[in-house]
PADRENVEX-583312 format. One record per residue (C-alpha): x, z, y; residue in one letter. Coordinates in steps of 0.2 Angstrom, whole numbers, plus 5000, padded with zeros to 4 digits. Layout:
// PADRENVEX-583312
XZYA;...
END
This chain:
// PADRENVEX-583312
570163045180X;570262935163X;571462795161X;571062595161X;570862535141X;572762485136X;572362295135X;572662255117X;573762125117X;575162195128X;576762165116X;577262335122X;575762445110X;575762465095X;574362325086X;573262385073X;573362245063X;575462235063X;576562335052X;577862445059X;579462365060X;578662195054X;578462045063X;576561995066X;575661895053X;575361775066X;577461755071X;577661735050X;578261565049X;578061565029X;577061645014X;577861695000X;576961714982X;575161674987X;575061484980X;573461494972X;572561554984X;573261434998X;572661304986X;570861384981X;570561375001X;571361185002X;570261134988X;568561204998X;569061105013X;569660935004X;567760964994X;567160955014X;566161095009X;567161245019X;566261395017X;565961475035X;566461645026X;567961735018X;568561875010X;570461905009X;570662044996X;572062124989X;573362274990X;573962315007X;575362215013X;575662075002X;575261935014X;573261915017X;573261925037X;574861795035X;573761685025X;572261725037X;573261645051X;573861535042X;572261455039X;571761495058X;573161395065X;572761255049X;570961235055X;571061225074X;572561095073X;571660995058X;570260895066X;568660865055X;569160715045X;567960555048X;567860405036X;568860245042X;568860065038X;569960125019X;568660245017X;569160445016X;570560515021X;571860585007X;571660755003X;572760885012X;574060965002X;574661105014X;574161235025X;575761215036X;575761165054X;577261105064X;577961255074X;578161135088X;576161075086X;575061145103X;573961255092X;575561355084X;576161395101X;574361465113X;574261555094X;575861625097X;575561645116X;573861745109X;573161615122X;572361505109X;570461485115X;569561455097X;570261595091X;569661755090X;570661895083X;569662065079X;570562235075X;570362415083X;570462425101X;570862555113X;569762675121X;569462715139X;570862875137X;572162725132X;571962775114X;571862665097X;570062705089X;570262715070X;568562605068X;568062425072X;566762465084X;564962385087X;565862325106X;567362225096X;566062125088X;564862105101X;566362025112X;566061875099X;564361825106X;565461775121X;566761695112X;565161575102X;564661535119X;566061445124X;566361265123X;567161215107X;568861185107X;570061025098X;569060965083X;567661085086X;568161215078X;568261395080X;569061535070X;568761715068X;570061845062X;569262045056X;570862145051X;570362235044X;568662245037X;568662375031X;569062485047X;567262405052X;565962545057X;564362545052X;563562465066X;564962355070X;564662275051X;562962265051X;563162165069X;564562075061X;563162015045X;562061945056X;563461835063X;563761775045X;561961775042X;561761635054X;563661565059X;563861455072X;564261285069X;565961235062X;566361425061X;567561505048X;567661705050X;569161755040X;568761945031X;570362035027X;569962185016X;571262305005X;569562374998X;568162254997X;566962404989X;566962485004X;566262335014X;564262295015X;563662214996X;562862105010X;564162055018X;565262025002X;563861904995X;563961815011X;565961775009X;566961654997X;568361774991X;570161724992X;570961844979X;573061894984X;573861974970X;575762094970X;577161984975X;578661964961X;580162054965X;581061884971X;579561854982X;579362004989X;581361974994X;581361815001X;579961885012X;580562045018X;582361925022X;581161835034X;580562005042X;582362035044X;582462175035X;584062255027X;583962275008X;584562414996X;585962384987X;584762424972X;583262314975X;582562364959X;581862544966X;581262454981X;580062354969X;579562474958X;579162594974X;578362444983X;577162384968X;577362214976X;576962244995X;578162185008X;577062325020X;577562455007X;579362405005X;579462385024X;578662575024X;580062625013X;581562545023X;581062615037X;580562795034X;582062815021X;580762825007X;582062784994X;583262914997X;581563044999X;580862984980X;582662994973X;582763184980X;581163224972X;581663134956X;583263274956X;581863384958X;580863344943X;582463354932X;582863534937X;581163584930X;580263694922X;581463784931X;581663724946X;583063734959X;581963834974X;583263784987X;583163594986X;581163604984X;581563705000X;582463575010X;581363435005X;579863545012X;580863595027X;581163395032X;579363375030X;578863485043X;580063435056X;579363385072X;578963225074X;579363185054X;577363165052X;577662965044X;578863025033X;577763195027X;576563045023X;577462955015X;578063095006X;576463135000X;576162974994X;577962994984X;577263134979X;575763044969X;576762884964X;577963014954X;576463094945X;575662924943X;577262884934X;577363054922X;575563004918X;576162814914X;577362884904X;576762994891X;575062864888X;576162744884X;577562824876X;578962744888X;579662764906X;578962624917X;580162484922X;581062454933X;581662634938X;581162684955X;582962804957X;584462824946X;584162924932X;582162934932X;581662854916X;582762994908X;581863134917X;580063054913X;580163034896X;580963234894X;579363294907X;578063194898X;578563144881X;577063144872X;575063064879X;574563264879X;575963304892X;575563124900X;573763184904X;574163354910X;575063264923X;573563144928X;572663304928X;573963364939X;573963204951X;571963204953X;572063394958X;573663394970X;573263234977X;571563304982X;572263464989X;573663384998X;572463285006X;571163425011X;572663525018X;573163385030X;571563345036X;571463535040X;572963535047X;573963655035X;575963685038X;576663545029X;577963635020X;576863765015X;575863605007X;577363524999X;577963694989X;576263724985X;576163544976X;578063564970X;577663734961X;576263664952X;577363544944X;578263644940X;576863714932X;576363584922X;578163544916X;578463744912X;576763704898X;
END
């Protein structure tokens, strides 16, 4: 006998559009380091020319769903501004809302009837699919068919994009094809390419770039997070995403990319009993998070060597104590630098294929160490 679908918005499953140990865009109260492109979307709607289409694009995790809600809870308290006896309105210079305002709390509550947030849903067994199906987008012919709500407006939220199947996006293009009145459907996408050319020229794109290593702080303080006392290797690891950082925090990514950073430094070598130990963590039970994001350490370290030696000097700042030392030894020279992104192409791509085929982790860690060591021992 199957299971009812999980319903999704139960606070106590995880949501496929919220980070792991991160509040939801929609409970961020403020955005840090995206000004231009709160301003490119205030200009379009001070023009009185909203486009009923955009695309949110950037790296994961520095901010687009927050600013995607953002604009949501903007439009659906901001009435459609009529001309009165001084003639037009001034132009609005914020997106912010009063936290106290009707809208900010049914969007809080999830209970807001203009809006309509899509991401991957549950399946009959209770379990998150890993696609947007056709049925997600096919629940917004009902959500059009409702009465508009204050100001006339209604809002739709894809996060992501990207996840969209096939036929969920081309049922989603023929809703931007022919948008309902007074409609804005918000986009996000960590990787526009992979969307529909179709439905990328049917979208104004909002581009979000890296947050600065004092914005990505001031934003991760919101989360509540605990910083390093070294924030430095948090940004250099992070590349300016509060998702990544958050990533790091939690999983004790640091601590793993400073092992393996004492691991480079013992090569061509190579000290077989550490390479051991960080192999053996990888394959605990349960550590399947942290054998990702291992891997992912993995190709940010090779990525780094390769960095190095085509440019003649170590990346800054360091991502761990010591590490600029131990790249410039490993790759001193551009032909060293791309024998590592040789390296990085060919691990990456057999890592990869090993966990999709479900290969003992360890066995898939010493294979990728010993092949550094490889390449260092040339």
């Amino acid at each position: 006998m199957s299971r009812a679908p999980k319903p999704q918005n139960d606070e106590d499953l995880p949501r496929a559009d919220q980070a792991p140990g991160a509040p939801h865009p929609r409970e961020t109260a403020q955005i840090f380091g995206q000004d231009q492109a709160e301003q490119d979307f205030l200009t379009a709607f001070n023009s009185d020319r909203l486009h009923h289409g955009w695309l949110l694009t950037g790296p994961q995790g520095i901010g687009k769903a927050t600013l995607a809600w953002r604009i949501a809870r903007f439009l659906l308290a901001t009435p459609p501004a009529e001309d009165g006896l001084f003639g037009a309105p001034p132009p609005v210079t914020s997106l912010s809302i009063d936290p106290d305002h009707p809208v900010s709390h049914r969007i809080h509550a999830l209970a807001e009837p203009g809006l309509a947030p899509i991401t991957r849903s549950y399946n009959d067994k209770g379990k998150l699919r890993d696609q947007i199906v056709v049925d997600d987008i096919r629940k917004l012919n009902r959500f059009f068919g409702l009465s508009a709500t204050e100001g006339g407006r209604r809002v739709v939220i894809v996060d992501a994009a990207d996840d969209m199947n096939t036929s969920a996006a081309n049922a989603l293009l023929k809703m931007l094809e022919e948008p309902p009145a007074r409609t804005t459907i918000l986009l996000i996408s960590h990787q526009p390419s992979r969307l529909l050319p179709t439905i990328r020229s049917r979208c104004r794109t909002l581009r979000l770039g890296p947050l600065s290593p004092e914005d990505m702080q001031s934003a991760l303080a919101q989360a509540g997070a605990d910083l390093p006392e070294n924030t430095e290797h948090l940004a250099a690891l992070a590349a300016g995403s509060v998702g990544a950082a958050l990533r790091l925090l939690n999983l004790g990514g640091l601590k793993i990319y400073a092992e393996l950073i004492q691991i480079l430094d013992t090569m061509p070598r190579l000290d077989r009993q550490r390479a051991m130990a960080l192999a053996e963590a990888a394959a605990q039970r349960g550590a399947a998070e942290k054998f990702e994001l291992l891997l992912t350490l993995v190709e940010v370290s090779l990525a780094r060597l390769a960095r190095t030696g085509a440019t003649g000097k170590p990346p800054l700042p360091e991502a761990a104590n010591g590490e600029s030392a131990v790249l410039a030894r490993l790759a001193a020279d551009p032909q060293r630098g791309r024998a590592w992104a040789d390296l990085s192409a060919e691990a990456t791509a057999r890592a990869r294929h090993g966990q999709a085929v479900n290969l003992d982790p360890a066995s898939l860690v010493l294979d990728t160490v010993f092949k550094m060591q490889d390449t260092a021992s040339r």
